[in-house]
FIKOL-747967 format. One record per residue (C-alpha): residue number from 0; y, z, x. Coordinates in nm, 3 decimals. Each point is the difference from the previous one (the first is absolute). Layout:
BEGIN
{node NUM,{Y,Z,X}} ...
//
This chain:
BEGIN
{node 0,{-0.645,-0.708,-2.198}} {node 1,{-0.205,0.043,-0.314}} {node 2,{-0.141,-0.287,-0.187}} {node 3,{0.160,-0.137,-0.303}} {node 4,{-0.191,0.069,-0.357}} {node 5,{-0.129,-0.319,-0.115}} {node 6,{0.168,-0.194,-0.247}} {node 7,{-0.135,0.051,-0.397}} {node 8,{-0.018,-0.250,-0.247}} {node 9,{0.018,0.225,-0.293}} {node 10,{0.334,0.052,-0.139}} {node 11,{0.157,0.335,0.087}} {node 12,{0.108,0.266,-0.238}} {node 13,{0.321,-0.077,0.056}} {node 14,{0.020,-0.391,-0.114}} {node 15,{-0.171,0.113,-0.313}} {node 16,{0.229,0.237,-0.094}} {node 17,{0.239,-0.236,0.060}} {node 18,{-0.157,-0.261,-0.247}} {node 19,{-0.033,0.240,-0.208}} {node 20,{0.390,0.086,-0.016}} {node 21,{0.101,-0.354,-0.003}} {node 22,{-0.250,-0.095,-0.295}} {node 23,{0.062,0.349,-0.239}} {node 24,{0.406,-0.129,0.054}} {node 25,{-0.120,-0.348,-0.073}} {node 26,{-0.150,0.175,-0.342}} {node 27,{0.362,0.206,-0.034}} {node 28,{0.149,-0.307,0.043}} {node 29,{-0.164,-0.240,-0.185}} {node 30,{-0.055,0.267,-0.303}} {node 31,{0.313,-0.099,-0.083}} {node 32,{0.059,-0.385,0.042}} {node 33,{-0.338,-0.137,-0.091}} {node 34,{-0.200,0.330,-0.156}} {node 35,{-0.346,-0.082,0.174}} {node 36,{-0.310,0.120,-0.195}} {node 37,{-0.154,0.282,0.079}} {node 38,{-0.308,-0.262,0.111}} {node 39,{0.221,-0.149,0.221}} {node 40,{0.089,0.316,0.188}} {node 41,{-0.384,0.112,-0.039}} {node 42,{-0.071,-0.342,0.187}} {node 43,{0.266,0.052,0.307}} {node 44,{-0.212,0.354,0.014}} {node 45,{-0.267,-0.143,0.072}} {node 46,{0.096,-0.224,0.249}} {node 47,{0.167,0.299,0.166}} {node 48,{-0.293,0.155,-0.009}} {node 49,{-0.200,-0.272,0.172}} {node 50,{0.205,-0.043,0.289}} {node 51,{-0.049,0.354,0.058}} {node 52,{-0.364,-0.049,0.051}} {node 53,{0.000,0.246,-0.289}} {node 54,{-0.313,-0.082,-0.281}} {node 55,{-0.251,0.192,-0.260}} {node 56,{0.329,0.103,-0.231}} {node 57,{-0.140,-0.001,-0.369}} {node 58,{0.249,-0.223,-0.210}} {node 59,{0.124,0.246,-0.261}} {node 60,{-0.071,-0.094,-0.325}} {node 61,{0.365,-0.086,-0.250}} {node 62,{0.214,0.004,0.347}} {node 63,{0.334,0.117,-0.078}} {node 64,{0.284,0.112,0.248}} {node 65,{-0.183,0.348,0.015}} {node 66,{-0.292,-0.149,0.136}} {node 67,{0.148,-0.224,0.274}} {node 68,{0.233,0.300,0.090}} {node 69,{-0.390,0.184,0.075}} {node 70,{-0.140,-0.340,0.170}} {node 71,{0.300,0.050,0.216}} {node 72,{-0.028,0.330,0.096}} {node 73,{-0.403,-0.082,0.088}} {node 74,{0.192,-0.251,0.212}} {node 75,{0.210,0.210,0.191}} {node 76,{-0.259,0.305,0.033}} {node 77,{-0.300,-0.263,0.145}} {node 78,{0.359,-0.157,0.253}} {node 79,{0.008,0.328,0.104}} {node 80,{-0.418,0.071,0.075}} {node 81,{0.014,-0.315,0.214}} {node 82,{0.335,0.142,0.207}} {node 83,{-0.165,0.332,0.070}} {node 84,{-0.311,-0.238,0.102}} {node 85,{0.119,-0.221,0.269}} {node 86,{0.206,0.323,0.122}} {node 87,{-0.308,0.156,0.018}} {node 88,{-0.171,-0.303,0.192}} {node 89,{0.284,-0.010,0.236}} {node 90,{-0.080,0.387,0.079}} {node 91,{-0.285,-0.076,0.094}} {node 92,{-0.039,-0.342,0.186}} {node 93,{-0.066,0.049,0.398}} {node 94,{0.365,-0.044,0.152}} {node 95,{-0.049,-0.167,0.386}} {node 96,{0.322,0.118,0.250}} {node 97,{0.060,-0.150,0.344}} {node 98,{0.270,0.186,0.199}} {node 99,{0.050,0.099,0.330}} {node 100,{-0.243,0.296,-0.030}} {node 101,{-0.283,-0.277,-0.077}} {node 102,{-0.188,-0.116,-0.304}} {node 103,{-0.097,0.229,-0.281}} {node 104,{-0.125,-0.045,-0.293}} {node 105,{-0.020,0.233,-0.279}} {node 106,{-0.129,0.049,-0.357}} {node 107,{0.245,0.025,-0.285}} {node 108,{-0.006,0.381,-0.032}} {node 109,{0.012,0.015,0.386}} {node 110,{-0.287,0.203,0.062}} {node 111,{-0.190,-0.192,0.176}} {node 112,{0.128,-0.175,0.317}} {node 113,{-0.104,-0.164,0.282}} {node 114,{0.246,-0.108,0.293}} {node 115,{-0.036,-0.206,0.305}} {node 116,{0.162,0.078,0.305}} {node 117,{0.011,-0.130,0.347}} {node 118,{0.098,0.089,0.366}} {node 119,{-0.008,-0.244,0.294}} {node 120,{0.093,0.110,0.357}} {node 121,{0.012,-0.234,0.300}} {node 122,{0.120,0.113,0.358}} {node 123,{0.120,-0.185,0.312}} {node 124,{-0.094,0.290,0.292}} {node 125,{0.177,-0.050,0.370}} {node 126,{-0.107,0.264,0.228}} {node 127,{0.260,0.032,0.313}} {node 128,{-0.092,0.124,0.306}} {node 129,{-0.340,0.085,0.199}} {node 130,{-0.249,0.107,-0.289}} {node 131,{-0.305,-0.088,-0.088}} {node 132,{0.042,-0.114,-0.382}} {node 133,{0.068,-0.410,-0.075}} {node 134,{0.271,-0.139,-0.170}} {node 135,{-0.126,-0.158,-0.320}} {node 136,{0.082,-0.091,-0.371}} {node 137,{-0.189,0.254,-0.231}} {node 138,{-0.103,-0.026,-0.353}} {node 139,{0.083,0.392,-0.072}} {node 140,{-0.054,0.034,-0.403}} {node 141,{-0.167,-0.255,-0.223}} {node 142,{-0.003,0.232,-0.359}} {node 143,{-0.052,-0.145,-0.349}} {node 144,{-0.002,0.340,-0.263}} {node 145,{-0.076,-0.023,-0.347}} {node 146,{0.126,0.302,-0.149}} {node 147,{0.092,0.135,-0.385}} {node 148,{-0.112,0.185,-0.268}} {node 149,{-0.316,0.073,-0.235}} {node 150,{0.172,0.150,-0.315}} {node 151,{0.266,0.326,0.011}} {node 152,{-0.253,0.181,0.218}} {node 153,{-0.137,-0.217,0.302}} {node 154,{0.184,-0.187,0.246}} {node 155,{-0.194,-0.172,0.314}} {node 156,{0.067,-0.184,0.342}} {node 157,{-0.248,-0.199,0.181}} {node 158,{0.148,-0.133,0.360}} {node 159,{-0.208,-0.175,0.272}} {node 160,{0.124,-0.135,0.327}} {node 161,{-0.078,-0.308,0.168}} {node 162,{0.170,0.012,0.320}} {node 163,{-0.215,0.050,0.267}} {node 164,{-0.331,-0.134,0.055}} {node 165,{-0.173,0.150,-0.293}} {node 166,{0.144,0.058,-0.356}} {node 167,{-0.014,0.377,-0.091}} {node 168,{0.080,0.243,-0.326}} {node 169,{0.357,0.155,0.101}} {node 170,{0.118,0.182,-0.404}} {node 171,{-0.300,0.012,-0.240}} {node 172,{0.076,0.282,-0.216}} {node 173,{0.059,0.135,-0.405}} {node 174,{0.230,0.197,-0.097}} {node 175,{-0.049,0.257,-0.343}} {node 176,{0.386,0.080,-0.148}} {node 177,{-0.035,0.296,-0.234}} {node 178,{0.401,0.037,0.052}} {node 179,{0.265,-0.071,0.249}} {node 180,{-0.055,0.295,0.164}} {node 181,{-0.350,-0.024,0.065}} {node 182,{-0.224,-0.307,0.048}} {node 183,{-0.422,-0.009,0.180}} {node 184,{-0.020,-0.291,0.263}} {node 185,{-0.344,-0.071,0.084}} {node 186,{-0.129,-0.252,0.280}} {node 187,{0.186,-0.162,0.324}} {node 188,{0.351,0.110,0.069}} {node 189,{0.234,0.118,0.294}} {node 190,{-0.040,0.405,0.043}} {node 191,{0.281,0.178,-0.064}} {node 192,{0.128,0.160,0.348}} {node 193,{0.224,-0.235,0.174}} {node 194,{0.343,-0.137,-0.162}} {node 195,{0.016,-0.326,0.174}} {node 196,{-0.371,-0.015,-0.063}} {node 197,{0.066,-0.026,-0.371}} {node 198,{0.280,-0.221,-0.004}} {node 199,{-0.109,-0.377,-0.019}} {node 200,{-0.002,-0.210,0.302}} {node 201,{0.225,-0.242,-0.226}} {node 202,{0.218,0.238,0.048}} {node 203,{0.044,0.113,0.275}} {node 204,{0.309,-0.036,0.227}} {node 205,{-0.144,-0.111,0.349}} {node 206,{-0.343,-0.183,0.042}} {node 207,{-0.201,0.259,0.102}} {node 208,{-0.062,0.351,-0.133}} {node 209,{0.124,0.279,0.243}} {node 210,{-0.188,0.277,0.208}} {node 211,{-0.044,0.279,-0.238}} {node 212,{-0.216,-0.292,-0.200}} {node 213,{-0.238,0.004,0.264}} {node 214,{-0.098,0.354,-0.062}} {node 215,{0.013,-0.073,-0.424}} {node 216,{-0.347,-0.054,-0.169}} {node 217,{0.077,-0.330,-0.137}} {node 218,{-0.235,-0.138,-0.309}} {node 219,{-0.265,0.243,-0.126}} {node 220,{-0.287,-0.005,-0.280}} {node 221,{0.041,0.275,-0.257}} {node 222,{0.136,0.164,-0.305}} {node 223,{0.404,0.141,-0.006}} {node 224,{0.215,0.175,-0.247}} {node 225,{0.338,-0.090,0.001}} {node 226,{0.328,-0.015,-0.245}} {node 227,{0.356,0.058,0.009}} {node 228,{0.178,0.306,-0.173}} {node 229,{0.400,0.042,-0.023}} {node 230,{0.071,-0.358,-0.115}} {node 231,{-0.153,-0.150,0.387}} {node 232,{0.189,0.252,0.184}} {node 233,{-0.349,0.204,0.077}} {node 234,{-0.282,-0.222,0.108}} {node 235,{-0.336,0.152,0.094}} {node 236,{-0.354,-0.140,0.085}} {node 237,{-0.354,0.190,0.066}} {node 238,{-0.320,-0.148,0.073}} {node 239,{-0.385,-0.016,0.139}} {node 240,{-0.014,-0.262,0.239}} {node 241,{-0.343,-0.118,0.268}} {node 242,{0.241,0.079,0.264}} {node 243,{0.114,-0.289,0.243}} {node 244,{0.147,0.008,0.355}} {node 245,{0.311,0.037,0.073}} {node 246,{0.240,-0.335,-0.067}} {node 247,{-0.324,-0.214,-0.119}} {node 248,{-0.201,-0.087,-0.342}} {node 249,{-0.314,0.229,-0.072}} {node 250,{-0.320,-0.192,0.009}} {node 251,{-0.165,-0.129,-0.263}} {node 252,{-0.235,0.344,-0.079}} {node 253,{0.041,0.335,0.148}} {node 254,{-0.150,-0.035,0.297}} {node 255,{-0.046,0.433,0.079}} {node 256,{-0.056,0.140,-0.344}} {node 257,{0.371,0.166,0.027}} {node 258,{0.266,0.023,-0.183}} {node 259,{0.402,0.030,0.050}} {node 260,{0.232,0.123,-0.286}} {node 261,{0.344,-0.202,0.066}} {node 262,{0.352,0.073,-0.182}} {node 263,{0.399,-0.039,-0.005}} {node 264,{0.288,0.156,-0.199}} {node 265,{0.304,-0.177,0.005}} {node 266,{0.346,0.158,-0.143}} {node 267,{0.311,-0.236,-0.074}} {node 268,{0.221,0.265,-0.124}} {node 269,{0.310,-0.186,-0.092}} {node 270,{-0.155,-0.324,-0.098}} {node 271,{0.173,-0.177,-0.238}} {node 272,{0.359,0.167,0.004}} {node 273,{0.297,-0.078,0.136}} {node 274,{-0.016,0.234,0.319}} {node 275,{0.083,-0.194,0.346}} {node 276,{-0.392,0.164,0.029}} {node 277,{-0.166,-0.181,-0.258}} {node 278,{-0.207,-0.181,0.195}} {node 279,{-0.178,0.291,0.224}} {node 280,{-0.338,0.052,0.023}} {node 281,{-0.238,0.246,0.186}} {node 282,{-0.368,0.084,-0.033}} {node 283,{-0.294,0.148,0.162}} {node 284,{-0.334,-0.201,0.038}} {node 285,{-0.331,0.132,0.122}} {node 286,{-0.395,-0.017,0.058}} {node 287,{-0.257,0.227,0.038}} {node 288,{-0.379,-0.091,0.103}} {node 289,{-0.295,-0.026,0.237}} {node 290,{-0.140,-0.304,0.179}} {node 291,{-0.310,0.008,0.202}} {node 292,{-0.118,-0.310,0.221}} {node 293,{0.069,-0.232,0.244}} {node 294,{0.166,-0.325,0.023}} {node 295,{0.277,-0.165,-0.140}} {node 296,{-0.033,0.084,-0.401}} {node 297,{0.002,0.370,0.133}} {node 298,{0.267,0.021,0.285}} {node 299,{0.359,-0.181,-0.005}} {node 300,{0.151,-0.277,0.267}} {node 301,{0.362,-0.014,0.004}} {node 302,{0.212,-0.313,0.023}} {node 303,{0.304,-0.068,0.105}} {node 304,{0.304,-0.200,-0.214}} {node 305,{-0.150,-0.331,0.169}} {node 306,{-0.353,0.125,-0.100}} {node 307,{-0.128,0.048,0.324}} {node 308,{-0.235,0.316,0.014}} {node 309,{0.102,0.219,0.243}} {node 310,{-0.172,0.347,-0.088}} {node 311,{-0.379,0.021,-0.018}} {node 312,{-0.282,0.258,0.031}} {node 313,{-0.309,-0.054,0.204}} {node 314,{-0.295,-0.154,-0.122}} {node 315,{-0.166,0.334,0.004}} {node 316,{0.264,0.189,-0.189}} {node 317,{-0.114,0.107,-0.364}} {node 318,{0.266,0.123,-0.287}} {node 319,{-0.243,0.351,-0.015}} {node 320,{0.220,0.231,-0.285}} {node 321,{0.303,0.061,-0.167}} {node 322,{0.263,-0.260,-0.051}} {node 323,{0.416,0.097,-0.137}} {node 324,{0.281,-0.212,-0.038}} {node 325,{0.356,0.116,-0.096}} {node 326,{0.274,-0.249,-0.068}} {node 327,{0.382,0.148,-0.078}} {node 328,{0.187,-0.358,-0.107}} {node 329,{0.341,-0.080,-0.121}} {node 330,{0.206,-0.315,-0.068}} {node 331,{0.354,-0.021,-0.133}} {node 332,{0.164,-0.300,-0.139}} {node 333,{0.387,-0.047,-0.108}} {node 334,{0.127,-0.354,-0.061}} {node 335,{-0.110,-0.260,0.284}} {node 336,{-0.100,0.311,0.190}} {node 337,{-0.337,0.092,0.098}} {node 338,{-0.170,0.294,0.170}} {node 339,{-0.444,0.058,-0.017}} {node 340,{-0.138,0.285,0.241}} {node 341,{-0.277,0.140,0.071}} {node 342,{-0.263,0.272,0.163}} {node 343,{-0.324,-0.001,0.033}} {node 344,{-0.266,0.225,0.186}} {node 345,{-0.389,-0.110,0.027}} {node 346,{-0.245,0.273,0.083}} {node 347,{-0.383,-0.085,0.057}} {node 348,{-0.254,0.231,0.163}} {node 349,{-0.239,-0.246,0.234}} {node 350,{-0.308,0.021,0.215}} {node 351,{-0.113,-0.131,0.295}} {node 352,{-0.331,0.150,0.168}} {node 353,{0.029,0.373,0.011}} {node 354,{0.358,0.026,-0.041}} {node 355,{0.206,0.006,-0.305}} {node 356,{0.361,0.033,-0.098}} {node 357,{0.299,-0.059,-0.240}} {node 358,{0.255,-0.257,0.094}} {node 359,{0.316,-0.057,-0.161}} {node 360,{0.194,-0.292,0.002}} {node 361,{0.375,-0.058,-0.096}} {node 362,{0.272,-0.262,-0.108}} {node 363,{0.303,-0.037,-0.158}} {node 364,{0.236,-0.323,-0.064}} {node 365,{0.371,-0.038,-0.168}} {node 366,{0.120,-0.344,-0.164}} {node 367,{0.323,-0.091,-0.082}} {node 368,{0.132,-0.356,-0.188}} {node 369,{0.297,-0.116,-0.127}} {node 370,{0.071,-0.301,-0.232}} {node 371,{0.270,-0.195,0.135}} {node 372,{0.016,-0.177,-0.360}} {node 373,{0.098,0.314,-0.247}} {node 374,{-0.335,0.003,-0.161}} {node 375,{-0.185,0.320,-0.013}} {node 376,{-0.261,0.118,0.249}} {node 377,{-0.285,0.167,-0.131}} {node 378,{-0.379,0.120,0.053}} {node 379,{-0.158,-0.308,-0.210}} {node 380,{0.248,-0.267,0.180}} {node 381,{0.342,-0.211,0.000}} {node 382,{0.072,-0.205,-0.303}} {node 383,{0.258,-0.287,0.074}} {node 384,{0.284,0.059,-0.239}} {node 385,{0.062,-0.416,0.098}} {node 386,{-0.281,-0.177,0.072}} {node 387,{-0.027,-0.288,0.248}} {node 388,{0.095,-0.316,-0.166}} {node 389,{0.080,0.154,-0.336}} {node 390,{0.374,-0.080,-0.053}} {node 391,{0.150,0.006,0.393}} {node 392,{-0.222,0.292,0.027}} {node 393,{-0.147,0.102,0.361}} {node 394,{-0.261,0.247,-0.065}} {node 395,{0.035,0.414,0.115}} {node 396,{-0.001,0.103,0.396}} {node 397,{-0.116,0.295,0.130}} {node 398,{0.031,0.175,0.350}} {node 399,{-0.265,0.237,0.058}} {node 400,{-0.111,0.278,0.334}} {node 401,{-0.285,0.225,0.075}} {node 402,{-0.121,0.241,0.224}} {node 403,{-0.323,0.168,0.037}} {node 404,{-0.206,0.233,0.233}} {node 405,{-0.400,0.029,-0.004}} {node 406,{-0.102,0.278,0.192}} {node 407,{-0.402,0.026,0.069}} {node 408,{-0.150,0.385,0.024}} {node 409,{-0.008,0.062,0.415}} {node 410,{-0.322,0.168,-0.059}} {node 411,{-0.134,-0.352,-0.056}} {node 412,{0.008,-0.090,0.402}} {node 413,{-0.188,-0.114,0.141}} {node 414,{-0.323,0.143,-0.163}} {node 415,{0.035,-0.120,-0.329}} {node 416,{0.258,-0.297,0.095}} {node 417,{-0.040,-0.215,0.266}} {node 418,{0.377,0.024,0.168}} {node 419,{-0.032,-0.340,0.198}} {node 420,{-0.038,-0.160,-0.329}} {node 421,{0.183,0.215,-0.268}} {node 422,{0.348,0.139,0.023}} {node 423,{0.088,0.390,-0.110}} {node 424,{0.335,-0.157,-0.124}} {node 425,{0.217,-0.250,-0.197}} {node 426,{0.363,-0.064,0.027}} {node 427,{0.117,-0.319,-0.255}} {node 428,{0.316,-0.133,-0.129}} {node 429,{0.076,-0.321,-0.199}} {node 430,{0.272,-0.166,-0.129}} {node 431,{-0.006,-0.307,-0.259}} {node 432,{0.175,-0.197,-0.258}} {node 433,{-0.136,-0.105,-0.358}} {node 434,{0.159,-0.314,-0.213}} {node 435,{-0.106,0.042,-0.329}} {node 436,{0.022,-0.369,-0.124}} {node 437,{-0.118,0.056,-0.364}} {node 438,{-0.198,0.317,-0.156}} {node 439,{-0.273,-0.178,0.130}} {node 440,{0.057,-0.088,0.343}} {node 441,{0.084,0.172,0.302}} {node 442,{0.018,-0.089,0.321}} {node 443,{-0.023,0.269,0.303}} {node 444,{0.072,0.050,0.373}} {node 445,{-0.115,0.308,0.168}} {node 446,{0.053,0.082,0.386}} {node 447,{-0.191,0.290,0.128}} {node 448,{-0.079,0.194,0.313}} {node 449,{-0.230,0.259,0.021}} {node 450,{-0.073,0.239,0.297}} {node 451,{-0.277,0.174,0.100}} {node 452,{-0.053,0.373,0.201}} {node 453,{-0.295,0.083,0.205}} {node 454,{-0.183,0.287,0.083}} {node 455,{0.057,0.141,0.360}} {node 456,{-0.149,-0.232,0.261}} {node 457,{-0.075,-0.285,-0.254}} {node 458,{0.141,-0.351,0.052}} {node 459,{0.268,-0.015,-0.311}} {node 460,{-0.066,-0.367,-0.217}} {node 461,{0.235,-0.249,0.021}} {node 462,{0.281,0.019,-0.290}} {node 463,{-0.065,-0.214,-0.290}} {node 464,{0.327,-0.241,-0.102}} {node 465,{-0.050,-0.266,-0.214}} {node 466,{0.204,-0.196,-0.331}} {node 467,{-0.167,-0.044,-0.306}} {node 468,{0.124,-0.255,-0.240}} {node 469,{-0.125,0.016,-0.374}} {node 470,{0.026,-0.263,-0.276}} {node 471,{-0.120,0.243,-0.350}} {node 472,{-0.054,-0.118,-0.334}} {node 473,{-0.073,0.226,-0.296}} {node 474,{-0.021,-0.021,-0.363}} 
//
């Protein structure tokens, strides 16, 4: 919705003209029947004149027709300065738009920008069964963003979250465009390895990220270069990153004076045409650093889909070396069909007294959806072609399933891993359902199971089965 111009009380070019026409016929008219003076006509000139807010015109000296044909013509040449200038002035008066994307609000030549944006996530968790987690309601995401654009060049995006029980700095970042096919981000973003990693949680088909996420840097502090080539069917990103742990945010500073170089090429090779393939996607993400220390900003714990760690070093354990990640990644979409995958491996050298070693860990997962509703799935979400409410219209549903394995390095047990307290395995499927009431809102229903695998002689933990509700609102 954009805002309506206000109204002007100067008369427009238009209704000038137009008393212009109807008094030179007037003249035509009258020339004839009552033969006005050429003071008479000099006179109606004038008044002309006036209501155009037009002044400072000499009167000619022995006014004949000649000279009111030249008044006129001053007329209709200063009509047509003031036309160009309110066109001008509309140019360049702010414009304000509210749609479903949020608020913007934009200079004239639209430069410069600036965009608010909001996501909202609340969850109703019931764990089933014998473990150890409660069932609660959850505030998941609380996210204002203020995003846009400092002239042709800059664009920014500063996000903080407020769920939890401290507010923190999730997207602070600029972005330098010298061309579409290569931009400079600088600051706070996600690192570019894992594909569900990148894809916002708005989006995302079932409540919690999968597996492979777990062994994904998530948001890191450094400086990328990144564009797309081919029209957006080649996509590529390379950057200098702290380094952070894998499926968590880096810390604040970098915390072991090393560094990790992070990047992803992406091919869509029929995007855009008419092939039943259009919408195929694969790519190759990876990292390369070193980490040295001990404790939590150094060495990973992984989670489960309920967010229940179960994978941990020892206390004593220090990340002491090389770390490598390798992601091949893939999604295909046709119609209300959907299909994400992913691989990931995680390799980190580690200490503990005298001994020293590389472990590597692995995971993979496969989504599927389908739209019941004819709209189009896709990696950036489900647009209801009838929104709830909105003429008889009942919003888009979605069906969606997922599997996913996390397997932890054997090597880790039990000297580095404590095997009465971390599993060497993950086994997890869901199923859900989305209703997409409006562009806006979603509502979601996952039901998951995971199960875990033990070393030899290790008590396995008990499976993890729960149903997570989530009400979403984004903007």
């Amino acid at each position: 919705m954009t805002a309506p111009p206000l109204p002007s009380t100067a008369p427009t070019g238009k209704l000038l003209s137009l008393s212009l026409a109807v008094a030179l016929c007037g003249v035509a008219a009258s020339a004839q029947a009552q033969q006005p003076t050429v003071e008479q006509l000099q006179q109606r000139l004038e008044r002309l004149e006036r209501l155009a807010g037009v002044s400072g015109v000499a009167a000619l000296e022995g006014v004949d027709l000649a000279g009111l044909d030249q008044r006129l013509r001053i007329l209709e040449r200063r009509l047509e300065l003031q036309e160009e200038e309110r066109a001008a002035a509309a140019r360049a008066a702010p414009r304000i738009t509210v749609d479903p994307k949020g608020a913007a609000f934009r200079s004239g030549d639209g430069n410069y920008e600036l965009k608010l944006r909001g996501l909202l996530q609340g969850d109703a968790r019931v764990f089933v069964g014998d473990g150890n987690q409660n069932d609660s309601f959850l505030l998941r995401t609380a996210r204002p963003t203020l995003e846009g654009s400092l002239g042709k060049r800059v664009a920014y995006r500063f996000t903080p979250e407020f769920a939890g029980d401290s507010a923190t700095i999730v997207d602070a970042y600029v972005d330098l465009r010298f061309n579409p096919a290569h931009a400079l981000r600088v600051g706070k973003f996600t690192s570019p390895v894992g594909l569900e990693r990148l894809q916002s949680s708005a989006a995302l088909v079932d409540v919690e990220r999968a597996l492979p996420s777990e062994l994904a840097p998530n948001r890191d502090l450094g400086v990328q270069l990144q564009g797309e080539l081919a029209t957006g069917r080649f996509s590529y990103a390379l950057g200098v990153f702290n380094g952070a742990v894998d499926g968590r945010d880096a810390t604040s500073s970098n915390p072991d004076d090393d560094f990790e170089i992070a990047g992803r090429v992406f091919f869509e090779p029929l995007k855009g045409s008419d092939s039943a393939w259009a919408g195929l996607g694969v790519g190759l993400g990876a990292s390369a650093g070193q980490k040295h220390g001990v404790g939590s900003s150094f060495l990973p714990r992984y989670r489960t889909p309920g967010q229940a760690t179960f994978f941990s070093y020892r206390s004593t354990v220090a990340a002491d070396g090389d770390t490598l990640r390798w992601s091949p990644q893939g999604w295909f979409y046709r119609n209300g069909f959907g299909l994400q995958a992913e691989y990931i491996v995680s390799r980190q050298e580690v200490a503990r007294d005298a001994r020293r070693t590389a472990l590597e860990h692995r995971a993979w997962q496969a989504t599927a959806s389908y739209v019941l509703t004819g709209e189009d799935a896709g990696y950036r979400g489900v647009t209801p072609s009838r929104p709830f409410g909105v003429n008889g219209g009942r919003g888009a549903f979605e069906l969606t399933a997922r599997y996913g394995e996390l397997q932890a390095d054997g090597a880790a047990f039990p000297f580095y891993a404590d095997p009465a307290a971390s599993a060497a395995r993950i086994r997890s499927w869901t199923v859900g359902a989305n209703w997409y009431l409006t562009a806006n809102l979603r509502l979601a229903t996952n039901y998951l199971h995971s199960r875990f695998g033990a070393v030899a002689g290790a008590q396995r933990l008990a499976d993890e089965k729960a149903v997570f509700s989530r009400l979403q609102v984004s903007f």
